[in-house]
C-alpha positions in Angstrom: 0.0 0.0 0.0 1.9 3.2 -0.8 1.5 6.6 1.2 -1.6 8.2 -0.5 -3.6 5.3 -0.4 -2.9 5.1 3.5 -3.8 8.5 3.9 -7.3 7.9 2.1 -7.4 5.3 4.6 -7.0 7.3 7.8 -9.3 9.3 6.4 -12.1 7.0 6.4 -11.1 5.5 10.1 -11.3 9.5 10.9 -15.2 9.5 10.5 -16.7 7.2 13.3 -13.5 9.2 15.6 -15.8 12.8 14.3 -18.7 11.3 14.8 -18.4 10.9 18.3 -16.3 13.6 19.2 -19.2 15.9 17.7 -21.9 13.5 19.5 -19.7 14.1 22.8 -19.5 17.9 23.1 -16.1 18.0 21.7 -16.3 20.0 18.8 -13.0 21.9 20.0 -11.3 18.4 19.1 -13.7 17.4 15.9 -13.1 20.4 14.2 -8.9 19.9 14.0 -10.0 16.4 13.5 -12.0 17.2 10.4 -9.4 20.3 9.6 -6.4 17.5 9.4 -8.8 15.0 7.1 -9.1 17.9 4.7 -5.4 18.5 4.7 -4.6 14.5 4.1 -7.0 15.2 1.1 -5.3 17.7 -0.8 -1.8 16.0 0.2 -2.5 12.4 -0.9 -3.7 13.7 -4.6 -0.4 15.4 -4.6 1.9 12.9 -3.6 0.3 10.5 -5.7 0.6 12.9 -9.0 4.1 14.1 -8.2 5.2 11.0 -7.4 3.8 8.2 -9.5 2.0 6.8 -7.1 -1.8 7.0 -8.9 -3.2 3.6 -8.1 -7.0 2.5 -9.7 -7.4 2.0 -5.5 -6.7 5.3 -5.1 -9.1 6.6 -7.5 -12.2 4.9 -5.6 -10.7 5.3 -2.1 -9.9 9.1 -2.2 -14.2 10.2 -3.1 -15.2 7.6 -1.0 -13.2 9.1 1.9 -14.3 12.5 1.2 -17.9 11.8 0.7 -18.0 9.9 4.3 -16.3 12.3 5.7 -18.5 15.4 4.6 -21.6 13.1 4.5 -20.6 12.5 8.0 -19.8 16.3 9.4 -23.3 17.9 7.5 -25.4 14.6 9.1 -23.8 15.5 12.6 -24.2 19.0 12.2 -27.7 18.6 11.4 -28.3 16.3 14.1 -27.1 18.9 16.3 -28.9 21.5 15.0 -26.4 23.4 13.0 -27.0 22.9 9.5 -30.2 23.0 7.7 -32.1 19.6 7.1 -32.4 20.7 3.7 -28.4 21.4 2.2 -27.7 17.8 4.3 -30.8 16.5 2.0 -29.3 17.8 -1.0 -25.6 16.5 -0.4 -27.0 13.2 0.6 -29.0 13.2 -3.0 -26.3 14.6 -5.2 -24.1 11.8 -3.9 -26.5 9.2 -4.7 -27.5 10.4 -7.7 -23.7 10.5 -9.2 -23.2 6.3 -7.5 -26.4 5.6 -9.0 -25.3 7.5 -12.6 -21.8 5.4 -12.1 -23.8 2.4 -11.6 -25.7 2.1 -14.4 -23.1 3.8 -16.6 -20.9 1.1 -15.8 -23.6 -1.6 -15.7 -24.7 -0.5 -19.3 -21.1 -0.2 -21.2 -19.0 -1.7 -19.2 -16.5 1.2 -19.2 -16.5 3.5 -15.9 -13.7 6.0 -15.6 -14.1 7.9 -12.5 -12.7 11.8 -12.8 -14.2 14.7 -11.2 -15.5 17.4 -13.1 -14.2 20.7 -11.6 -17.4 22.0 -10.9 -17.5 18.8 -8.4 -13.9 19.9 -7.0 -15.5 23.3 -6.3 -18.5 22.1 -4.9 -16.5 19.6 -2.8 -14.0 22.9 -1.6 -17.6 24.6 -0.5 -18.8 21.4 1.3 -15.3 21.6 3.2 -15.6 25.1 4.2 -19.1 25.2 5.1 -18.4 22.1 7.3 -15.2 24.0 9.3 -16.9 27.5 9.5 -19.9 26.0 10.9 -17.5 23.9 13.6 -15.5 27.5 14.2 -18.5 29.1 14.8 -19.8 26.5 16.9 -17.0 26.5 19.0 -15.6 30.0 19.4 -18.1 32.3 18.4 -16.8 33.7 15.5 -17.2 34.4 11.8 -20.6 33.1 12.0 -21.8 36.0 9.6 -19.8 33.8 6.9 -21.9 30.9 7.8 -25.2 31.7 5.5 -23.3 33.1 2.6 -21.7 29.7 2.6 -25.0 27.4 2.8 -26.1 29.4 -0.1 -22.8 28.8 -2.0 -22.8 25.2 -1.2 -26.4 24.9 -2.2 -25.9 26.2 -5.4 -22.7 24.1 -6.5 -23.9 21.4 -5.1 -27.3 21.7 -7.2 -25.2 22.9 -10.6 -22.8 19.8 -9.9 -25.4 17.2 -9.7 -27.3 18.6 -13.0 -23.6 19.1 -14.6 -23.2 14.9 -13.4 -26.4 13.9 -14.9 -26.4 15.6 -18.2 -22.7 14.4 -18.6 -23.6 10.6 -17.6 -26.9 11.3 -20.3 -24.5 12.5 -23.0 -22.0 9.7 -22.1 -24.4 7.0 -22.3 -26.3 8.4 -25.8 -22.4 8.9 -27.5 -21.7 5.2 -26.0 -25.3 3.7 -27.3 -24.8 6.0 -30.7 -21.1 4.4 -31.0 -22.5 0.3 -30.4 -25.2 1.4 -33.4 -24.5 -0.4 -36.7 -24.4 2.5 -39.6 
């Protein structure tokens, strides 16, 4: 197993750690917690590119550890009161919406290649932030007037992303169905 993979790893042993930290009253700790998973993220993508080390492993495991982490902080948050039901509904759906996509793209042609549109990687940056500046002010008080500017921003990429995801698995799957066609 090389270094980025590992990292993807910790990641995902992070999340039940978060969970109960936040379920505990100790969103001091949760929010370094969550802080250092976001910084493993944006390292293991970089040691993998500048170092060879891009595995097919790595392509699944890096989303997956994102998606339970930030699936995991706006369900927690909620739970405790401090995101709206609503933004954690459309997360939740977005996601599955893009597995289900993935599914059936891959189910139907047999030819899945997983890369994030940048739209995603901006909506996935807002997700991030929303997450921590909700924590922050949680736990100190301050920049809370950032907070609803940023559940609007995330609402909107994360609605623009899933559209983006569904009319780019729809185009996929007509130019792979057009392409099996006998002229």
């Amino acid at each position: 197993m090389n270094l980025p993979n590992a990292l993807s790893f910790l990641r995902i042993f992070a999340v039940p750690v978060f969970i109960w930290l936040m379920l505990n009253g100790r969103e001091d700790v949760a929010v370094w917690l969550f802080a250092l998973a976001g910084v493993t993220d944006a390292v293991d993508g970089a040691i993998a590119k500048r170092f060879g080390m891009v595995t097919e492993l790595g392509g699944y495991l890096d989303p997956l550890a994102d998606k339970l982490l930030l699936i995991s902080g706006f369900t927690v948050l909620t739970y405790l009161g401090q995101m709206p039901l609503l933004l954690t509904l459309a997360v939740i759906t977005r996601d599955v919406i893009i597995l289900v996509g993935a599914v059936v793209f891959q189910l139907m042609t047999g030819s899945l290649r997983m890369r994030p549109l940048w739209i995603s990687k901006v909506n996935t940056a807002a997700q991030i932030v929303l997450v921590m500046l909700t924590m922050i002010a949680q736990v100190h008080g301050s920049l809370t007037w950032l907070v609803p500017g940023f559940v609007w921003i995330t609402a909107a990429t994360t609605s623009v992303s899933g559209l983006v995801y569904v009319f780019a698995w729809t185009r996929k799957l007509a130019d792979n169905t057009a392409q099996e066609r006998p002229s």
